[in-house]
PLY file of the C-alpha trace (Angstrom):
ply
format ascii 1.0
element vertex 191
property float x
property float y
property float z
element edge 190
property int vertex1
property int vertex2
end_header
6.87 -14.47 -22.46
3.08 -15.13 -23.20
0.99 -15.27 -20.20
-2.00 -17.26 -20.28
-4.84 -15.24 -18.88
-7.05 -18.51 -17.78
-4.07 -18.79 -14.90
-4.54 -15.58 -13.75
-7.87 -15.51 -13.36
-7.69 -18.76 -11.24
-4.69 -17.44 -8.94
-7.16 -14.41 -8.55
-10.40 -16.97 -7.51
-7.76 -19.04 -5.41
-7.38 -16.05 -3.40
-11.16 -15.91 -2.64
-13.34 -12.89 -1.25
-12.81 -12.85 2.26
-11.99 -9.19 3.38
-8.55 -7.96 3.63
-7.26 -6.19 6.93
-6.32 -2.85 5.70
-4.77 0.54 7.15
-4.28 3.93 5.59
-1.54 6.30 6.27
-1.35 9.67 5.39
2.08 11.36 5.63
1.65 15.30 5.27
2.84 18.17 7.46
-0.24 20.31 6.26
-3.31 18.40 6.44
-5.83 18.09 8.68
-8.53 15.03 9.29
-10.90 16.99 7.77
-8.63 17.94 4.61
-7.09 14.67 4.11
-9.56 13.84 0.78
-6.67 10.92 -0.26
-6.74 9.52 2.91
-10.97 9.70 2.76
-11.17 8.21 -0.58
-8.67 5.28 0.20
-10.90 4.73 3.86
-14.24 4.77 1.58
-12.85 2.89 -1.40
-11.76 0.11 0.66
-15.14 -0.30 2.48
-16.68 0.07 -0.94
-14.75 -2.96 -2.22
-15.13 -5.13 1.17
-12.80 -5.10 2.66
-12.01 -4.31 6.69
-10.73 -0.66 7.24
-8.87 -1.59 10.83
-6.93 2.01 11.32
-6.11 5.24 10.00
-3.62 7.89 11.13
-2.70 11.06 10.10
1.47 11.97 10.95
3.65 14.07 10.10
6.26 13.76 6.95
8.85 12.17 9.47
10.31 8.45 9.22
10.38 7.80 12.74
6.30 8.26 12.98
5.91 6.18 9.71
8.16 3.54 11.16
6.07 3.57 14.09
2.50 3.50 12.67
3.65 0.81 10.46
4.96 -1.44 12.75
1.73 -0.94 15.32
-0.58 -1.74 12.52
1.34 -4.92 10.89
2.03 -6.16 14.48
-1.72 -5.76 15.25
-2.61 -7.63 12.56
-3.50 -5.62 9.20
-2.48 -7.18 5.91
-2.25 -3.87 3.60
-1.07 -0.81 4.70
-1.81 2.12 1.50
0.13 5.39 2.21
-0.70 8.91 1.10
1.91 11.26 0.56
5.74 11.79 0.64
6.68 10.55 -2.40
7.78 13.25 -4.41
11.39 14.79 -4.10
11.05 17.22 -2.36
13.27 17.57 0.67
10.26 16.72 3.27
9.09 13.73 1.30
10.77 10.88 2.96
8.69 7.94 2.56
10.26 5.68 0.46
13.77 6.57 1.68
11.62 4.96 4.88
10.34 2.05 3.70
12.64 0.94 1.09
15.30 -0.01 4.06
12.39 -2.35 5.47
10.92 -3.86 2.31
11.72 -7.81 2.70
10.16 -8.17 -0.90
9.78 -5.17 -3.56
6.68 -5.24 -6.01
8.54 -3.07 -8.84
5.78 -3.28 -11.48
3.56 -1.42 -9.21
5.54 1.37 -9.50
6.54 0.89 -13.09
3.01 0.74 -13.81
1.15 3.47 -11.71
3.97 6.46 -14.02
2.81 4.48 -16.98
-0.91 5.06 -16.38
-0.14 8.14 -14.83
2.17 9.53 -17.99
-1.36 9.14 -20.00
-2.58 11.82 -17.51
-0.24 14.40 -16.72
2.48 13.69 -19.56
6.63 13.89 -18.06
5.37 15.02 -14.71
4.38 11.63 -13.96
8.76 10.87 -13.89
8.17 12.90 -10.57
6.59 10.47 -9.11
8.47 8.02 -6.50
5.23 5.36 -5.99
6.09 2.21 -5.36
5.16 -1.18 -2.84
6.91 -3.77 -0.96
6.52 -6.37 1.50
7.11 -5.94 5.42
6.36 -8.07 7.98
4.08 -9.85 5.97
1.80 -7.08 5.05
1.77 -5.39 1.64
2.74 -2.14 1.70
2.10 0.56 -1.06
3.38 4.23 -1.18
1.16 6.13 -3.13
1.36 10.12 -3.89
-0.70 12.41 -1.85
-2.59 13.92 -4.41
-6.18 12.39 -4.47
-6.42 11.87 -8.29
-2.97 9.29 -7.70
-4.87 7.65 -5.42
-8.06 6.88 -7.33
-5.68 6.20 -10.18
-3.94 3.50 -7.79
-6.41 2.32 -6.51
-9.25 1.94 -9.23
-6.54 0.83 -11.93
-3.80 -1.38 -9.82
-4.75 -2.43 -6.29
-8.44 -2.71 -6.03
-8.24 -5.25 -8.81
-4.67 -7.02 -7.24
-5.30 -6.20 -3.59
-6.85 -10.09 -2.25
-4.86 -11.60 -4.72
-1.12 -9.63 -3.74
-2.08 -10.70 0.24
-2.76 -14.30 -0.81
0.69 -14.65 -2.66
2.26 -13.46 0.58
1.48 -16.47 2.15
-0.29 -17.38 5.86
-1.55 -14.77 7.93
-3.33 -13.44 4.86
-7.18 -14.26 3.56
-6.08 -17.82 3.09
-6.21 -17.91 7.23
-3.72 -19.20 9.72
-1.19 -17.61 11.52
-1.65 -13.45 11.52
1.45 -11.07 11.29
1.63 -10.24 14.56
2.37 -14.38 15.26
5.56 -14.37 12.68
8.75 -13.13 13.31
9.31 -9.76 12.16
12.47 -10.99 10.59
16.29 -9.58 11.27
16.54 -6.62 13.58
16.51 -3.66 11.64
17.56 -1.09 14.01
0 1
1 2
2 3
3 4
4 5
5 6
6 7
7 8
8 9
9 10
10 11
11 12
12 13
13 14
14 15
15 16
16 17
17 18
18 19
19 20
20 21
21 22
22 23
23 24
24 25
25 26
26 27
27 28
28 29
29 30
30 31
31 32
32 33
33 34
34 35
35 36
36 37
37 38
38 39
39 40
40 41
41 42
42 43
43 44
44 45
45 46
46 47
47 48
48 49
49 50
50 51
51 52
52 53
53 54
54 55
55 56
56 57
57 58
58 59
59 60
60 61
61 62
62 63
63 64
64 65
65 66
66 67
67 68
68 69
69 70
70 71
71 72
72 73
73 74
74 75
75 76
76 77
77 78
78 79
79 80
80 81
81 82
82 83
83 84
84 85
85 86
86 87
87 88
88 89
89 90
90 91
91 92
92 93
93 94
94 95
95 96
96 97
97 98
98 99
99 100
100 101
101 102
102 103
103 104
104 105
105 106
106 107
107 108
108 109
109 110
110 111
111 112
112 113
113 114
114 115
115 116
116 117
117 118
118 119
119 120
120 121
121 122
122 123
123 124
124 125
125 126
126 127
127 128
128 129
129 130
130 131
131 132
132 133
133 134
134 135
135 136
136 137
137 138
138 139
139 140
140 141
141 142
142 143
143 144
144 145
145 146
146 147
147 148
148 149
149 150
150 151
151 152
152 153
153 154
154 155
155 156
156 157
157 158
158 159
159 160
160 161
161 162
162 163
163 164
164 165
165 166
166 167
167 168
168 169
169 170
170 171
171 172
172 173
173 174
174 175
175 176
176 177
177 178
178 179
179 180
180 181
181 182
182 183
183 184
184 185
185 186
186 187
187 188
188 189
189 190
């Protein structure tokens, strides 16, 4: 399949430059505010790029406190939600067994790419990695390791470039205007 890069680039300038409404979640049973230097860099690096950083939290590795944050934020309105941390295998990292129940939508190519541009960095290791996004409640949602050299990779190399353009796909509520996430039905009960 040959993809013509002219369309891209006017999806991308269709989806304009208005901020997007963003939160960042970092998932760690260790950290502290002042130790959380992936959670920092995505706060900063979202600012840098223009867009509105409306919350931040800092829970523990547990589902039920993700589910909750989540939830709070989308239903308050933010359009991208960019976790830190859990995605690994080992026995506390539960994010995506979390959010993979709630994704409406998956965005597998985020994931696919991130171990590709990752394997150029640390070689096999990057196997280890569980990264990967989805859509909930209308908000894009991306599970990114907790390590802050994933997270600049993530961000500098796949969603700072996507980011406007993934929340204009999604449809109203997003830059585009109308209707914000917190006015659309969450969908079927998923308890």
């Amino acid at each position: 399949m040959k993809v013509d890069p002219g369309a891209v680039e006017q999806h991308r300038a269709a989806a304009g430059r208005e901020a997007v409404r963003c939160v960042v979640i970092t998932l760690s049973d260790s950290r502290t505010e002042s130790t959380d230097e992936s959670g920092r860099y995505l706060r900063e690096a979202l600012v840098r790029a223009g867009h509105r950083l409306v919350g931040y939290r800092l829970i523990p590795d547990e589902p039920l406190a993700l589910r909750a944050a989540l939830d709070g934020f989308i239903s308050a309105g933010a359009q991208a939600v960019l976790c830190t941390g859990g995605t690994g295998i080992g026995t506390r990292d539960q994010t995506i067994e979390t959010l993979q129940p709630l994704w409406e939508r998956l965005i597998p190519g985020f994931g696919e790419l991130f171990r590709m541009l990752s394997f150029a960095q640390v070689g096999a290791a990057a196997m280890l990695s569980r990264a990967a996004a989805g859509v909930y409640m209308g908000a894009v949602v991306f599970a990114l390791p907790g390590s802050t050299s994933a997270v600049e990779l993530a961000w500098r190399q796949l969603i700072e470039p996507e980011l406007r353009h993934l929340v204009h796909l999604i449809g109203p509520g997003t830059v585009r205007g109308g209707p914000g996430p917190a006015d659309r039905s969450a969908g079927p009960d998923r308890s």
